[in-house]
N, C-alpha and C positions, 0 to 999 in steps of 0.2 A: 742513611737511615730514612725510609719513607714515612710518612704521617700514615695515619690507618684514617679511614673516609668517618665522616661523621655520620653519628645514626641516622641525622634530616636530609643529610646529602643522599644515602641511600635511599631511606623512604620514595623521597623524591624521584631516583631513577626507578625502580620498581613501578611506581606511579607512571613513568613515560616508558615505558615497558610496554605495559597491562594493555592500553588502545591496539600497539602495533601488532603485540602476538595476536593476540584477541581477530585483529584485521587479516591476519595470515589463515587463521584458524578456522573465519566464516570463506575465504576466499577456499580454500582448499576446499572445506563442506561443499560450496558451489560447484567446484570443478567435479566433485564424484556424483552430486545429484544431477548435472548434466549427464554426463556419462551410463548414469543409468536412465535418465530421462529418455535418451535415444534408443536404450537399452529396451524398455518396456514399451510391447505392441500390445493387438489385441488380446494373441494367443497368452499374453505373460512377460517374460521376462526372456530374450532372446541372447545369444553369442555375438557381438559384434563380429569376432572374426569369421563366423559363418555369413552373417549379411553381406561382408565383403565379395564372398561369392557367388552374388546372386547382385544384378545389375536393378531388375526390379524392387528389389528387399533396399537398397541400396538407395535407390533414387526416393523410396517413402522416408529414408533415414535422413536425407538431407531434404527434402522438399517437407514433409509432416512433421517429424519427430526432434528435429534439431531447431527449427523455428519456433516450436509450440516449447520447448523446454527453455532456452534465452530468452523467447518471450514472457516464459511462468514469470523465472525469477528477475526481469527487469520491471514484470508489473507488481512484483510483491516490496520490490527496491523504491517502486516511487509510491506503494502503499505507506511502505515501512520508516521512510521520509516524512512523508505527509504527516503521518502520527507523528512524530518528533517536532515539528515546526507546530502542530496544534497544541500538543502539552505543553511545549514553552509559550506561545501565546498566550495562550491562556491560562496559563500558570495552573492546572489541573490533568491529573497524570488518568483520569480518566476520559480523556479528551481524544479524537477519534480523527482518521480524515473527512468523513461526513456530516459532521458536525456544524456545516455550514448552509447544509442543505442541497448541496452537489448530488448526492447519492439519489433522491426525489427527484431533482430535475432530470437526472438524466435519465432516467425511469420514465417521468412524464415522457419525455422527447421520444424513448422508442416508443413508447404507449400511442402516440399520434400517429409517429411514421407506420407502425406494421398495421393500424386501423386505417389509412389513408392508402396503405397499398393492400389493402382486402387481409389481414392477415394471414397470408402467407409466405412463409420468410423461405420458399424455394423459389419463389417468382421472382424472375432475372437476379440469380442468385449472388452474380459478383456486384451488381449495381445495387442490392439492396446492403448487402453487407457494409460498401463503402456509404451508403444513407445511416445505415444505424450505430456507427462510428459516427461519423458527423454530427446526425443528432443527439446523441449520447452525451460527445460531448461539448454542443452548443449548449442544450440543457443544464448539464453540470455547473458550466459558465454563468449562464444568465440565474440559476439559482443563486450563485456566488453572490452576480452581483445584485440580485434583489435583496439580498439579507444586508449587502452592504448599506443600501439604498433606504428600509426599514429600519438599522441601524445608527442611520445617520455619519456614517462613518467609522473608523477603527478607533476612536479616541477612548469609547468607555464599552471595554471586555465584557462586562457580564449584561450588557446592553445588546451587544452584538451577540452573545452567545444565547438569547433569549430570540432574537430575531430570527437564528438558522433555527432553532429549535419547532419557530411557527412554521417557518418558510416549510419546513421538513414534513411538515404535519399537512400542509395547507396540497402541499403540490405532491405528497402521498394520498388525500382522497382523492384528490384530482386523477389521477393514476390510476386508480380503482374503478371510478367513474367511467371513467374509458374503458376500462378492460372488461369491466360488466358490461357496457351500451354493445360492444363487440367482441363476443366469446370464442371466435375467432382466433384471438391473439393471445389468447391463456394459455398453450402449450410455451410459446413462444415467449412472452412475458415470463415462464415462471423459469424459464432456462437462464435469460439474464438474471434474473433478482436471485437463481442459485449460484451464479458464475461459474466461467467457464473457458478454458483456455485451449479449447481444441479447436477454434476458428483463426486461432495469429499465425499468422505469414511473415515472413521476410518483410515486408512492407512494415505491418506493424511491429517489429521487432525492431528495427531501423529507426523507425518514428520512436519510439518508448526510448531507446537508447541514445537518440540525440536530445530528446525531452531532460531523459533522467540526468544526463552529462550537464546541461544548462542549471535544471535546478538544483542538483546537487553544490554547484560554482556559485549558487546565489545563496543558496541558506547559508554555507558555509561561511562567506563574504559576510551577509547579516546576524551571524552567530553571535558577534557581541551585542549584540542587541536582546536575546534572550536569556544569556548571560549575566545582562543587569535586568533585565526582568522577574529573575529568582528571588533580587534582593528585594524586589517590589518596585512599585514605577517611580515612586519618590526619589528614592536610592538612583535609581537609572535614569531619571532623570537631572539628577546632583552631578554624575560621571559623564555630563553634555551630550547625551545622546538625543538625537531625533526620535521620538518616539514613533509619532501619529507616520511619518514617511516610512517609515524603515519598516512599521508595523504591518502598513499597507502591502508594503512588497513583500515581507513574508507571507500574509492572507493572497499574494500573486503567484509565489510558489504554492502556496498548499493548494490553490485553484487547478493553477496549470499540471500539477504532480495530480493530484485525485481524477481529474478528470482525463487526464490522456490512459491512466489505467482502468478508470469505470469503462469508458470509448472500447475497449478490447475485449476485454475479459468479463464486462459485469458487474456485479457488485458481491466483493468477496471479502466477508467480516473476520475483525478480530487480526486482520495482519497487522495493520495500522495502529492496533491498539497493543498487541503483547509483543511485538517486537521493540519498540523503545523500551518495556518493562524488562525484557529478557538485556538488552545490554548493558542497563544500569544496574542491575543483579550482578554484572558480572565486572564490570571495573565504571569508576569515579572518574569523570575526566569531565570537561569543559565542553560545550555545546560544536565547537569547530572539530573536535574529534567525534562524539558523539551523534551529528548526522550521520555523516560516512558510516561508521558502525551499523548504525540502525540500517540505513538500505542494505547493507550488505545483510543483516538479519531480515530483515523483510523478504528480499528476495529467497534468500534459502528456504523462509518457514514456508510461502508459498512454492515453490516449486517443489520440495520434498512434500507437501501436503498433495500437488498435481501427480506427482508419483505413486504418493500410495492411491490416489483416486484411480488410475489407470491398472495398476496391477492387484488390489486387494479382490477386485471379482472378476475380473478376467474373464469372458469378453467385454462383459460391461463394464461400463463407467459410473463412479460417481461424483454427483457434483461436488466440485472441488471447495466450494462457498460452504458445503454443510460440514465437510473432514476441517475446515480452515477452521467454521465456529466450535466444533466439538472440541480441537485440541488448542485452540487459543482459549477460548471460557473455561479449559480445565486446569490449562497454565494458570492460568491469573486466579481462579479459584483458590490452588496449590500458595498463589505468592502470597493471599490474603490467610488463610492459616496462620501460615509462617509468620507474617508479619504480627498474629494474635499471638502465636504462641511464645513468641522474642517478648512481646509487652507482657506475659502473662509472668515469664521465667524475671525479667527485670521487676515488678510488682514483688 
C-alpha cells in the first residue's frame, strides 16, 4: 500500500515544474522566430526550401539574415537580463537597464564619433562601424561609472538611483548639443536612438554570445544576493551576505550586459523593462531561476518584434526600438489594469 503525496509535497513540485516548462516553452518560441527570422527578406516572407536553390539567396541567408536574427535575440537576452538584475537592485519593478545612465553615454560617444568623422556613417564603412561599437560602448561604461562615482558608491540605492537619473539627463543635453552644433549626424543619430539590428554580423553575434554566456554565470552565482534584497537590506544583511561587493558586481553585469547590446543594436526600449514582468506573470520562482527565464524572454520579445519590423511593410523596414516600445508600453499598460482591477474585485 502506497501513501498518496501530500498536498505541500505537490504544490512544491508544480512549483519546480513551472521554471522548466516555462524554459522549454520560450526556448521553442526562439527556435521558430529564428526560423522565420531567416525566413523574412525584403520581398516578405520567403520558402526556405526554395533559397536552397539559389546559391546567392542562400549565401544572404547565412551571411545577413541568420547573424541579424541570433543577434536580435541575444541582444534582447542581455536587455531582458539587465532588467532583472535592475529590478532586484533596486528593489523597484519599474527599473530598466538604462537607468544608470548607459543609454546617454553611449548616445554621447556616437554623437562625437560620427561629428569627429564629418557625419557620415558610409565613410570607411567597416572602420566606422567597428568605432561606433567601441564608442558606444566606452560611453555606456564610463556613464556607469560616473553615476557610481556621483553616487559615492553602491552602498545607498536611491542615492545611486538619483545620480544615473542626472548622469542621464546631463550627458542627454550633451547629446543634443552635438547633434544640433552638426546636422550632419541627425539621419544617423536618430537611427541609433530608434535601434536597429540590421548591422550585426557574426562578429557581433559572437561577442553578445560570449558576453551574454558570462553574465548570465554571474547574475546567477549573485542571485542570493537579490534574493535577500526583497526581504530588504536589514534582512539580507542578518542572512551574512556582502552587500556593498556583491552589489557592486551585479551594477558589473548590468554595465557589461546593457552596454554590449546598446554597442550593436542601439537603443531599444521597454525589452528590459516588460520582459522580467512577462515571466513573473507567468510562474513564482527565486532569482537563480528567474534570470535565465527573463533572457530567454528578452531575447524572444526582441527578435519576434525585429520580425514583424522586417515583414509588416515589406520592402521597408521599421525601426525595431518603436514596434519594441508600442508592444512593451501596451503590455505593461494591460498588467497595470489587471493589477487595478484584482484590487478593485478584492475591495
Amino acid at each position: 500500500m502506497t501513501n498518496a503525496p501530500h498536498p505541500t509535497d505537490a504544490r512544491l513540485t508544480l512549483a519546480a515544474r513551472g521554471p522548466g516548462r516555462l524554459a522549454l516553452g520560450l526556448l521553442l518560441v526562439g527556435a521558430l522566430l529564428v526560423l522565420l527570422g531567416v525566413s523574412v527578406g525584403s520581398t516578405g516572407l520567403d520558402a526556405l526550401w526554395r533559397l536552397g536553390q539559389d546559391d546567392v539567396a542562400w549565401q544572404i541567408v547565412w551571411d545577413i539574415r541568420l547573424p541579424r536574427s541570433l543577434g536580435a535575440w541575444l541582444a534582447g537576452a542581455l536587455l531582458g537580463l539587465a532588467g532583472a538584475v535592475a529590478q532586484g537592485v533596486f528593489r523597484n519593478p519599474l527599473a530598466d537597464p538604462f537607468l544608470l545612465g548607459s543609454a546617454s553615454g553611449a548616445s554621447l560617444g556616437v554623437a562625437l564619433l560620427l561629428a569627429f568623422m564629418g557625419g557620415s556613417p558610409f565613410a570607411s564603412a567597416w572602420v566606422l562601424r567597428l568605432g561606433l561599437t567601441g564608442v558606444a560602448f566606452a560611453g555606456a561604461v564610463v556613464a556607469v561609472l560616473l553615476t557610481l562615482v556621483l553616487a559615492a558608491g553602491v552602498q545607498q540605492t536611491l542615492r545611486l538611483l538619483l545620480a544615473g537619473v542626472i548622469v542621464g539627463v546631463v550627458l542627454g543635453a550633451c547629446t543634443s548639443l552635438v547633434t544640433l552644433m552638426n546636422p550632419d549626424t541627425l539621419q544617423a543619430m536618430q537611427a541609433f536612438t530608434l535601434g536597429s539590428t540590421g548591422f550585426v554580423g557574426w562578429n557581433a553575434t559572437l561577442l553578445m554570445a560570449a558576453v551574454a554566456g558570462v553574465c548570465v554565470l554571474a547574475a546567477v552565482g549573485l542571485s542570493r544576493v537579490l534574493d535577500g534584497l526583497t526581504l530588504g537590506e536589514t534582512t539580507a544583511q542578518s542572512l551574512g551576505l556582502r552587500l556593498a561587493p556583491m552589489r557592486a558586481a551585479l551594477i558589473g553585469v548590468l554595465a557589461l550586459a546593457t552596454g554590449t547590446a546598446v554597442a550593436q543594436t542601439g537603443l531599444i526600449a521597454f525589452v528590459g523593462l516588460a520582459a522580467p514582468h512577462l515571466v513573473r506573470s507567468l510562474v513564482k520562482t527565486t532569482h537563480a531561476r528567474l534570470l535565465p527565464l527573463t533572457a530567454l524572454a528578452g531575447g524572444a520579445l526582441l527578435l519576434g518584434a525585429d520580425v514583424l519590423a522586417r515583414a509588416v511593410l515589406a520592402p521597408q523596414e521599421l525601426p525595431v526600438g518603436v514596434l519594441t516600445a508600442v508592444l512593451g508600453g501596451t503590455y505593461l499598460l494591460w498588467l497595470m489594469y489587471r493589477g487595478q482591477a484584482r484590487l478593485g474585485h478584492q475591495a
